[in-house]
C-alpha positions as CSV (number, residue, x, y, z in Angstrom):
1,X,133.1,73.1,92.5
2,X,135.4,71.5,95.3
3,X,135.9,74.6,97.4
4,X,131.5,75.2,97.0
5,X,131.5,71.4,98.2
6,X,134.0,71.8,101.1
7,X,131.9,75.5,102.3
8,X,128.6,73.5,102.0
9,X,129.6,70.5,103.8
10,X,130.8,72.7,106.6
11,X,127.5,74.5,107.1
12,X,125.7,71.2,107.4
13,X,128.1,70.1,110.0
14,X,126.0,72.0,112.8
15,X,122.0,71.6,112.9
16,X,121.0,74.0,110.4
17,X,117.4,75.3,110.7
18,X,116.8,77.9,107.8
19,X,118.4,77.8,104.5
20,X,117.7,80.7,101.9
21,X,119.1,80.3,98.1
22,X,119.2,84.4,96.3
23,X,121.3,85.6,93.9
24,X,119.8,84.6,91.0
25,X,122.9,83.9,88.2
26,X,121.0,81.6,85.7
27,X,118.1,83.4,84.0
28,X,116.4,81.1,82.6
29,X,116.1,79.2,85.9
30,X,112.2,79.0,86.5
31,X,112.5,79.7,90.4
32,X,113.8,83.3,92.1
33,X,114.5,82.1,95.2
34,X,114.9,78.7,97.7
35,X,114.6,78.6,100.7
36,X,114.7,75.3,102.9
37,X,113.4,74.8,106.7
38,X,114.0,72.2,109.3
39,X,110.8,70.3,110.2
40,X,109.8,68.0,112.6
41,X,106.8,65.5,112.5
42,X,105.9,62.6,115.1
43,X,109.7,63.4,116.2
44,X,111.3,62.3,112.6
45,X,113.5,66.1,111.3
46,X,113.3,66.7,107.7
47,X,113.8,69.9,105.1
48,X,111.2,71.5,103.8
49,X,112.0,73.0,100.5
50,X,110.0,76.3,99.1
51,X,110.5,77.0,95.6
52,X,109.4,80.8,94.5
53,X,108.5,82.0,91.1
54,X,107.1,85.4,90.1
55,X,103.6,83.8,91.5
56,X,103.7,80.5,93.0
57,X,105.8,78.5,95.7
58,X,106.3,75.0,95.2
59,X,107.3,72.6,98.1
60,X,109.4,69.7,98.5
61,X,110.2,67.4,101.5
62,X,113.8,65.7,101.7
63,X,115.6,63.9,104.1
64,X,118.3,65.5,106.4
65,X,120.9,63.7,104.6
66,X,120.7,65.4,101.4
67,X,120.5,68.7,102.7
68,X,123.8,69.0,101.1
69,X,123.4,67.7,97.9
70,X,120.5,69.6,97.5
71,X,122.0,73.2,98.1
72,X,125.0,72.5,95.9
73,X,122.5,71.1,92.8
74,X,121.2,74.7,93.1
75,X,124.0,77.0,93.9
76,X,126.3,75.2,91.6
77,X,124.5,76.3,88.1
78,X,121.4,78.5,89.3
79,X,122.5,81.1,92.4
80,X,125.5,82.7,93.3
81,X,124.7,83.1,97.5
82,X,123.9,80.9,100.4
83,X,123.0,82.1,103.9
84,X,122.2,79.8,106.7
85,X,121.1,79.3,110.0
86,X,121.9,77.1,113.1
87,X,121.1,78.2,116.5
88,X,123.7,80.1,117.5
89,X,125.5,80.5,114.3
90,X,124.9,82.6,110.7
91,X,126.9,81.3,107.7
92,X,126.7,82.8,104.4
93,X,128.7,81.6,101.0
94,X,128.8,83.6,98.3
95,X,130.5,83.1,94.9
96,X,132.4,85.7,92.9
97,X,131.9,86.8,89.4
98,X,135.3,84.9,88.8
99,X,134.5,81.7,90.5
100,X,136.1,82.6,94.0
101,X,133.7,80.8,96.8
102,X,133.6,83.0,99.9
103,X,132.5,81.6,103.4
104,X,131.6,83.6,106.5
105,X,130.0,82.9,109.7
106,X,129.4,84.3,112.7
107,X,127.9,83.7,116.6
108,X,124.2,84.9,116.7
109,X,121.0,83.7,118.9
110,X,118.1,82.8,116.2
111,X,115.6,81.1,118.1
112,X,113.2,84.7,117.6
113,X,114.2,84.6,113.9
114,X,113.5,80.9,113.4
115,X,110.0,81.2,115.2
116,X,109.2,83.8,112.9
117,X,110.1,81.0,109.7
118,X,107.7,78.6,111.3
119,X,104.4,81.1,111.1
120,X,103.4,79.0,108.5
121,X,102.9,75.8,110.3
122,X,99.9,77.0,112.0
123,X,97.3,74.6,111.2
124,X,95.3,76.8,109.4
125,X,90.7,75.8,109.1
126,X,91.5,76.3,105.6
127,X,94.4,74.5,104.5
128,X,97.0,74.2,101.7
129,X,95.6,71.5,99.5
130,X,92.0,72.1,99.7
131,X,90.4,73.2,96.5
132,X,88.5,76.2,97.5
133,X,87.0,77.6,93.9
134,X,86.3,81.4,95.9
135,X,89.8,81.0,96.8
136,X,91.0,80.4,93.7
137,X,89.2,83.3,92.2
138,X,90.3,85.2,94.6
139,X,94.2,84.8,93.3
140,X,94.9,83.4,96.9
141,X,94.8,79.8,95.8
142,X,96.5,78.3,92.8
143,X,94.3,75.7,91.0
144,X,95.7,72.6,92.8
145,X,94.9,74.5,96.2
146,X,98.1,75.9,97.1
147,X,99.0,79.6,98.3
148,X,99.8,81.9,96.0
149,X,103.2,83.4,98.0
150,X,102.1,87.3,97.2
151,X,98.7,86.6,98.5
152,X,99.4,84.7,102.1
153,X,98.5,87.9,104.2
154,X,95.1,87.7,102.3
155,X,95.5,84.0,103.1
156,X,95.8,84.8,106.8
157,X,93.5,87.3,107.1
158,X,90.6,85.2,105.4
159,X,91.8,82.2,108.2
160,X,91.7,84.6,111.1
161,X,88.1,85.5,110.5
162,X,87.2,82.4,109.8
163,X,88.6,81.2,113.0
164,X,87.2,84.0,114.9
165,X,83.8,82.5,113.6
166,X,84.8,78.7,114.1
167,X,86.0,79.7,118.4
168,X,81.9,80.7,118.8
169,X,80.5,77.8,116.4
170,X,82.1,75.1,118.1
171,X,80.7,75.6,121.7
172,X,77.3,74.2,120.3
173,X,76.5,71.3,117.9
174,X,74.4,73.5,115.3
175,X,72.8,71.2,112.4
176,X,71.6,74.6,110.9
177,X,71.9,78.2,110.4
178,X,70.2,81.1,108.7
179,X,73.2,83.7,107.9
180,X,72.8,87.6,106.6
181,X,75.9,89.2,105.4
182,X,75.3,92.8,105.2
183,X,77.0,95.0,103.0
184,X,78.5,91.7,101.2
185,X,80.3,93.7,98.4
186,X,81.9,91.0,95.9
187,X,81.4,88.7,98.7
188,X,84.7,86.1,98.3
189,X,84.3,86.1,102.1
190,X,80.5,85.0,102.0
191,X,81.3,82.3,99.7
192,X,84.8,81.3,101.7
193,X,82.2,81.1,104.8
194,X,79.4,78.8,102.7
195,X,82.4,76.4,101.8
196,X,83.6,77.0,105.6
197,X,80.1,75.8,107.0
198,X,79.0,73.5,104.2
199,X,82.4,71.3,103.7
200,X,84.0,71.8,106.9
201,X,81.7,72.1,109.2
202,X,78.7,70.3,107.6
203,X,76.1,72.5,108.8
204,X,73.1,73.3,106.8
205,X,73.0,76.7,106.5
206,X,70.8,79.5,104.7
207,X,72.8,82.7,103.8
208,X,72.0,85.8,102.2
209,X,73.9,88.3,101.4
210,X,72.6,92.3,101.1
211,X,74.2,95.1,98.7
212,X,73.4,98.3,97.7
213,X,75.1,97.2,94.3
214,X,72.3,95.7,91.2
215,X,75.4,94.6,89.1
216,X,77.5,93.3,92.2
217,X,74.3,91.1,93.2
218,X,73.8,89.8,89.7
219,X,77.4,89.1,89.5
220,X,77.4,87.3,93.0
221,X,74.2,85.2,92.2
222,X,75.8,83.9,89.2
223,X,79.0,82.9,91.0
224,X,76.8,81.0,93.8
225,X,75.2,79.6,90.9
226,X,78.8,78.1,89.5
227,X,79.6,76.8,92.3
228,X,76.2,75.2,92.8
229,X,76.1,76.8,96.1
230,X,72.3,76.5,96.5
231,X,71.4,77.5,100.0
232,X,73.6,81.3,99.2
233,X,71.6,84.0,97.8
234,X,72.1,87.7,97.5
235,X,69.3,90.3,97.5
236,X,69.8,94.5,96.8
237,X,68.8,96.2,99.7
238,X,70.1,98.6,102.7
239,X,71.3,97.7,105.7
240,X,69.0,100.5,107.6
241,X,65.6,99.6,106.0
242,X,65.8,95.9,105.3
243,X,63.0,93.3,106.1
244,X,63.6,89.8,107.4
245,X,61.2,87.9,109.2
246,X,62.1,84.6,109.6
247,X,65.1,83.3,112.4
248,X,68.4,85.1,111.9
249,X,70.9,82.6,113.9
250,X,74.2,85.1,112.6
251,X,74.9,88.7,111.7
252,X,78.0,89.2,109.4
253,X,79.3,92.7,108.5
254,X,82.5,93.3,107.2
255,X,83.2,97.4,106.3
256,X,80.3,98.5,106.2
257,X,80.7,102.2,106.6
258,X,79.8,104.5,109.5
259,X,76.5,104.2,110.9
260,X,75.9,101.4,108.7
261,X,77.5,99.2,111.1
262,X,74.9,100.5,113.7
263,X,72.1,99.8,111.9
264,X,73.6,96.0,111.2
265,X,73.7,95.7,115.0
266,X,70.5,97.5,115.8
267,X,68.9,95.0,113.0
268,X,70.4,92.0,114.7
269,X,69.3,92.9,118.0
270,X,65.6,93.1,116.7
271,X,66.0,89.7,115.4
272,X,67.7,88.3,118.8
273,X,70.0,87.0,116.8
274,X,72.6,84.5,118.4
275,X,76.0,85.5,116.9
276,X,77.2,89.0,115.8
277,X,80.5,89.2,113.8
278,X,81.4,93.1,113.1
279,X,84.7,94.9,111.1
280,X,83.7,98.0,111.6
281,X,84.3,100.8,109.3
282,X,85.3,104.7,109.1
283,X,83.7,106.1,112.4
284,X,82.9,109.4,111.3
285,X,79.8,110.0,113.8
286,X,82.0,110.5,117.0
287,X,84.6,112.5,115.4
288,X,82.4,114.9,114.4
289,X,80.5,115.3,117.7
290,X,83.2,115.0,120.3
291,X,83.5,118.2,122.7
292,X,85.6,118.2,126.0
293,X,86.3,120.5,128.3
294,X,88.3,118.5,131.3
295,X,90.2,116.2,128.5
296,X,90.7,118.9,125.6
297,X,94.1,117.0,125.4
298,X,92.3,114.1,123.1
299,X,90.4,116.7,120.7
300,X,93.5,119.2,120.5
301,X,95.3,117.1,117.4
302,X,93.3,116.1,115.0
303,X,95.0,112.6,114.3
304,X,94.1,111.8,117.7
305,X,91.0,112.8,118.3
306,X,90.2,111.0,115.0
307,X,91.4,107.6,116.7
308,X,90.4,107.9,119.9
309,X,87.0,108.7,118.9
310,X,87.0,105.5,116.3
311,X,87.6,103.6,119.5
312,X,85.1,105.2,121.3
313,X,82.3,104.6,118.8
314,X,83.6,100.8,119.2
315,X,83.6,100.4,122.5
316,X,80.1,102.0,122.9
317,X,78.6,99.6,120.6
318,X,80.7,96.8,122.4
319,X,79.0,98.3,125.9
320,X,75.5,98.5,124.1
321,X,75.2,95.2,123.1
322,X,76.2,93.8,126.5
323,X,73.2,95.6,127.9
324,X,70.8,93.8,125.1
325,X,72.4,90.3,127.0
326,X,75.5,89.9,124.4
327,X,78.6,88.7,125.6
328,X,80.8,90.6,123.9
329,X,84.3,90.9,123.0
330,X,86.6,93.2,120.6
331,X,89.5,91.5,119.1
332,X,92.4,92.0,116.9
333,X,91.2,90.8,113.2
334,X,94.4,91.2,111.3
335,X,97.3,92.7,112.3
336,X,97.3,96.7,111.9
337,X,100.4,97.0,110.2
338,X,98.4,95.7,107.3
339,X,95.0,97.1,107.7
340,X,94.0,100.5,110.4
341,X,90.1,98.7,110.5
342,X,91.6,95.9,112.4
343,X,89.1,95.8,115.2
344,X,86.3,93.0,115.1
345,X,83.3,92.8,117.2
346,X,82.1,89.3,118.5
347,X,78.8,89.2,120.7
348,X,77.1,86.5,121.2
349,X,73.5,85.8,123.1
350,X,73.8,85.0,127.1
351,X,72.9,85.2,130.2
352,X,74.7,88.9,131.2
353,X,74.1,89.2,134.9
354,X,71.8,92.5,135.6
355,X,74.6,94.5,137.5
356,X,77.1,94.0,134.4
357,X,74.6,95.6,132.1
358,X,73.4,98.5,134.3
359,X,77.6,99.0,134.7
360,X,77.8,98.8,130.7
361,X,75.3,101.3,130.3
362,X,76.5,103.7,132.9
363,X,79.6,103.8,131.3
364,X,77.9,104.5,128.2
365,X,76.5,107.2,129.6
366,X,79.3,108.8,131.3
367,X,81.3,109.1,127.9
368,X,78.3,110.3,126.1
369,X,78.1,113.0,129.0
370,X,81.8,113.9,128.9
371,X,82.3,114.1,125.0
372,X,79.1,115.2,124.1
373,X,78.6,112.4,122.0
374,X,75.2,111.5,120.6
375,X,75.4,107.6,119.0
376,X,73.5,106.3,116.9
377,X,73.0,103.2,118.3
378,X,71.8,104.3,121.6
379,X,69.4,106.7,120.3
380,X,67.7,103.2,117.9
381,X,67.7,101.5,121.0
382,X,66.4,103.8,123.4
383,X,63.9,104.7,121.1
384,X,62.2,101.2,121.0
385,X,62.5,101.0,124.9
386,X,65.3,98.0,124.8
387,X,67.7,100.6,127.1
């Protein structure tokens, strides 16, 4: 216990900033892993400690001065290893099966791996804490409002959409909004959005959410129900022939597949609806038109042709609605190394200057005439004389 003492005391010495506990030796110990990070708050430095079991992480804040104490309560009975991190140095302790403590350390730069360790202080619209009930469903929230550790990707994700749709709210002081979700599936986004509006925001809004799906409907209604959502409704219906006549202040689709996601737009449009929010979803159309002579380079593999023309069919519908008067933008929605249909389209109603859109549509044009693409977007639009 001396010699664990003595190794732990000397890591603490220097300004550590990441602490992680592993090695599991005590079985019955409820936690698999520690780990502890330097914080800072109104200029006062404290640890952070993050408990991990199978499903949950629990936190704890301590003082700098018991850093130590802390790390030897755990290693001394529970874990076997210690590695830590100051700026410029890595230490790691480990303890042999016969007792032996082992201390290393050497010189490395961490400032990129400690930046990394602070992802999660990003003061997220939906926060720790909160008690979300679609959340919690969802298996991203525990019951007391805290993130389950294998779901905070999902946890991300849902907060990056959510912010994508909270940069375009808060340029205008709405007091209410009529919503369509189409293609809503089991809708824990829809509902995540109500709660976003309702609660956060405190808009009065009207959404209703469209599937092909009777039982996924039924099942959604009830769950609105539960949660005494009462201005969130779902209907069964298809995104191509649905009938809404009444305001529509904000398009949602998320995944819906193919030309579904041109009919969603095309639908908007109609409505002059003021905010578009788009994942779109395997764009088959272009992929199986796409012809080039000059640039037979793009169609020769067919992993790349597959891409480019997914990207293609994106940016035309970008292009397309910035001829209708949408300022539109295409943004990263999650990160692709988790999902390929990372690509979100944001277009909201302006005043596009008549030279932009003539450029916008031109260009449309020009790839249409080089691929020999045929979209079907374009063809809805043209075909009603908005183009």
């Amino acid at each position: 216990m001396e010699d664990l003492k003595k190794a732990i005391d000397e890591i603490v010495k220097e300004d550590i900033i990441k602490v992680v506990i592993s090695n599991k030796a005590n079985k019955n110990f409820e936690y698999n892993k520690i780990t502890i990070m330097l914080k800072e708050n109104n200029n006062k430095k404290y640890y952070q400690i993050e408990k991990y079991t199978d499903k949950q992480v629990f936190h704890e804040n301590i003082d700098a001065d018991v850093l130590s104490d802390k790390i030897l309560d755990y290693v001394s009975s529970d874990f076997k290893q210690v590695s830590a991190w100051s700026n410029l140095t890595i230490f790691e302790v480990k303890i042999s099966k016969k007792g032996k403590v082992l201390l290393s350390k050497k010189k490395g730069d961490n400032a990129k791996f400690v930046s990394k360790g602070h992802n999660k202080e990003k003061n997220y619209i939906l926060k720790e804490g909160m008690i979300i009930e679609p959340l919690i469903d969802l298996g991203v929230f525990t019951k007391e409002g805290k993130v389950i550790n294998s779901k905070y990707d999902k946890y991300k994700q849902i907060n990056r959409f959510v912010e994508i749709i909270d940069d375009e709210i808060k340029k205008n002081d709405y007091k209410e909004l009529t919503i369509l979700d189409f293609g809503c599936g089991k809708s824990y986004l829809t509902f995540v959005l109500y709660y976003y509006f309702v609660e956060i925001k405190k808009i009065n809004v009207k959404m209703i959410g469209l599937d092909l799906k009777a039982d996924v409907i039924k099942k959604c209604n009830d769950i609105a129900k539960r949660y005494n959502y009462e201005n969130l409704h779902f209907e069964l219906g298809d995104i191509n022939g649905f009938k809404y006549n009444n305001k529509v202040d904000m398009v949602i689709t998320l995944h819906a597949c193919d030309t579904a996601t041109d009919y969603a737009l095309y639908n908007a449009i109609k409505w002059n609806t003021k905010m578009i929010f788009s994942v779109p979803c395997c764009q088959h159309e272009f992929n199986a038109q796409i012809k080039t002579e000059k640039l037979s380079i793009l169609t020769r593999y067919g992993i790349v042709q597959e891409r480019i023309a997914a990207l293609m069919t994106d940016s035309v519908r970008a292009n397309l609605l910035e001829c209708i008067g949408y300022r539109t933008q295409l943004l990263e929605f999650i990160d692709i190394a988790h999902s390929p249909k990372n690509i979100l389209i944001r277009a909201s109603k302006s005043n596009i200057p008549k030279d932009k859109k003539e450029k916008a549509l031109n260009e449309v044009r020009n790839l249409m005439e080089q691929f020999n693409l045929n979209p079907t977007l374009f063809n809805l639009l043209k075909n009603d004389n908005l183009i």
